[in-house]
C-alpha positions as CSV (number, residue, x, y, z in Angstrom):
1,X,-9.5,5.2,19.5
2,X,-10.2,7.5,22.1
3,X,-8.3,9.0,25.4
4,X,-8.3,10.9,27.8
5,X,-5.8,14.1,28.3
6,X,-6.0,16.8,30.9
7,X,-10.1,15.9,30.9
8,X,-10.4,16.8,27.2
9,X,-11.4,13.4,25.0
10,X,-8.8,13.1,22.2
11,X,-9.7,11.4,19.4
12,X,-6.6,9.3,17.6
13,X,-8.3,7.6,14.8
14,X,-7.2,9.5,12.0
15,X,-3.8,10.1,13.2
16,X,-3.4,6.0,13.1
17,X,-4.7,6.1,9.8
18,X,-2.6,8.3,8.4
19,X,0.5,7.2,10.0
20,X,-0.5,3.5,8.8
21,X,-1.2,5.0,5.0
22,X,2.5,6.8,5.0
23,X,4.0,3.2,6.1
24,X,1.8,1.2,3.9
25,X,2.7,3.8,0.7
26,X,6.2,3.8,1.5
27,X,6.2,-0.2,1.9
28,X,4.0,-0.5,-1.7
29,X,6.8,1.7,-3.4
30,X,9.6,-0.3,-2.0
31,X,7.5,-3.5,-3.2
32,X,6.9,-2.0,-6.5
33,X,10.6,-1.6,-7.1
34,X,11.5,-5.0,-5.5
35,X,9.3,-7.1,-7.7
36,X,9.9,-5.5,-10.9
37,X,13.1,-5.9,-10.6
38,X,12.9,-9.6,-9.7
39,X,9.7,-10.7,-11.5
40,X,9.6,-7.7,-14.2
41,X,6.4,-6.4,-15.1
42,X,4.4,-9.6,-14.2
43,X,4.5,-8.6,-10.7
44,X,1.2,-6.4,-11.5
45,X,-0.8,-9.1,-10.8
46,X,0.3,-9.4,-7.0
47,X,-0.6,-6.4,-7.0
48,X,-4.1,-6.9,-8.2
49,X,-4.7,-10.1,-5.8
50,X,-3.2,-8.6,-2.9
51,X,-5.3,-5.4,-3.5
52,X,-8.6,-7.2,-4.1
53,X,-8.2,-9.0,-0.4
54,X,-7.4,-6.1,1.3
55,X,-10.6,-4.4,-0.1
56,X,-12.5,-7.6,0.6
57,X,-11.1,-8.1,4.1
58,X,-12.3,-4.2,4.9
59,X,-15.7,-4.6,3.5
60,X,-16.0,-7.7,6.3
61,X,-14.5,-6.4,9.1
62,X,-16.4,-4.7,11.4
63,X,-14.4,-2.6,13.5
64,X,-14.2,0.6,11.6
65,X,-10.0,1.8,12.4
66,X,-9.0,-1.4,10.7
67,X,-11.5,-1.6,7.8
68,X,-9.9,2.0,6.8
69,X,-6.6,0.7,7.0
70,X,-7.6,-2.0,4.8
71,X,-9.5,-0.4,2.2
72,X,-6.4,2.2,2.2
73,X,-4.2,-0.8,1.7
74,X,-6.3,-1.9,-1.0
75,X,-6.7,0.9,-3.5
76,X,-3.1,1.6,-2.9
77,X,-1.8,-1.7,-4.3
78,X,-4.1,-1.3,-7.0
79,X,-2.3,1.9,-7.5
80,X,0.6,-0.5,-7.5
81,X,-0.3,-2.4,-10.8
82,X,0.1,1.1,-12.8
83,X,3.4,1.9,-10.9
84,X,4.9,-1.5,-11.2
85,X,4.3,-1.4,-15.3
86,X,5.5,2.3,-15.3
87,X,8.5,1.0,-13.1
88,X,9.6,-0.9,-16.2
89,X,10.2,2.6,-18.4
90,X,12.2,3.7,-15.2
91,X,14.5,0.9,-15.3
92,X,15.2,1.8,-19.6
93,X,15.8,5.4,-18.7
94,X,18.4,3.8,-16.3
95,X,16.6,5.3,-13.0
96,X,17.2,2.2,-11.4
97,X,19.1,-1.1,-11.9
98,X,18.0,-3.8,-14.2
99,X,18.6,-7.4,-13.1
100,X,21.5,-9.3,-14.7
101,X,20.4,-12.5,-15.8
């Protein structure tokens, strides 16, 4: 994504990328914790679906801003299977609440 400013082209691609990979990393860490502590550990395999789309939608999209969101999206919930499994040692140290059943 391109404009124009003061006759100088200004080039906004990466700065939409990055923005969306700061919302999408906070989002996967708030979903991380959310689903552990509703689902426990199982909730690794979300994760791994959810992460195997995104990296199939970006491979078939053509417009190149959103197939970097999407692959960004991708490997990051894959990052989320190890997290989510981790997240269960953080709940026994008592680094976050463990749901009552």
């Amino acid at each position: 994504m391109t404009i124009e400013l003061f006759s100088t082209s200004i080039n906004l691609s990466g700065l939409i990328i990055g923005i969306s990979v700061f919302i999408i990393i906070i989002f996967a860490r708030w979903l991380c914790i959310w689903g552990e502590y509703h689902f426990t550990k199982i909730f690794w395999v979300f994760f791994l679906i959810s992460g195997i789309i995104a990296l199939a939608f970006a491979i078939l999209s053509s417009n190149l801003l959103i197939s970097a969101i999407l692959s960004a999206t991708g490997f990051i919930f894959l990052w989320g299977i190890q997290e989510t499994i981790e997240q269960e040692e953080r709940v026994k140290k008592g680094w976050f609440k463990k749901k009552q059943k």
